[in-house]
N, C-alpha and C positions, 0 to 999 in steps of 0.2 A: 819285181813283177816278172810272169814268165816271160818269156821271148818269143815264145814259141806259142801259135793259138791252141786251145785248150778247149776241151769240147766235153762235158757229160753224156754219155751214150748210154745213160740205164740213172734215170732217175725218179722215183716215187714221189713226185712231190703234193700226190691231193692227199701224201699222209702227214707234211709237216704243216706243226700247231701254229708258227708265224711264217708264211710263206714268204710276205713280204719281203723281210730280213732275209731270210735264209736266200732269196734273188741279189740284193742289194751283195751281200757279204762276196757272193760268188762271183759276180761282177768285179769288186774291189780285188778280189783275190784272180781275176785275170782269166777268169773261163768266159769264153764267147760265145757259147750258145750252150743249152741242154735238152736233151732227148727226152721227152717227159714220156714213163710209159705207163700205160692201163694192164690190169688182168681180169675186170669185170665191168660190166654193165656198169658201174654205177661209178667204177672209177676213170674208166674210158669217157663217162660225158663229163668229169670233171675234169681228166686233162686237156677236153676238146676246147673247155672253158678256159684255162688256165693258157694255153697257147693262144687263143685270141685276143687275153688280157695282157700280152707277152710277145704279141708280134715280131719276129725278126730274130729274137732270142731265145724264144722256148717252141720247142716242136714236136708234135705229137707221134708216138709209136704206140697203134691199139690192138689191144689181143687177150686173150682168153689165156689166162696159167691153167696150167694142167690142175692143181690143187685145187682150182675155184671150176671148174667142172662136172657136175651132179645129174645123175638122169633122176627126173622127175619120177617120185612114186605116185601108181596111180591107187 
């Protein structure tokens, strides 16, 4: 186990298929907290979800990727 705390500061997680697990594994493997981050509307309300279901260990960073950025055509 590390010695040292361990922190994810750039994690995607409303795109993995067993979240659950993929929490559970990270924990065992000695990381103590993760930055979960959005780059759209739709994944920003899902990480806002996933840190409330997550308190203490998953915490939200929300924002807009440049890529995911579109002016509407009229």
């Amino acid at each position: 186990m590390n010695k040292l705390p361990l922190i994810d500061s750039h994690a995607h997680l409303e795109e993995l298929e067993d979240l659950s697990e993929s929490l559970r594994e990270a924990k065992t493997a000695g990381v103590r907290g993760i930055i979960a981050v959005g780059m759209n509307i739709e994944s920003n309300k899902r990480v806002l979800q996933i840190t409330k279901e997550n308190k203490g260990y998953v915490y939200p960073a929300l924002g807009y990727h440049p890529w995911k950025i579109r002016e509407e055509k009229v």
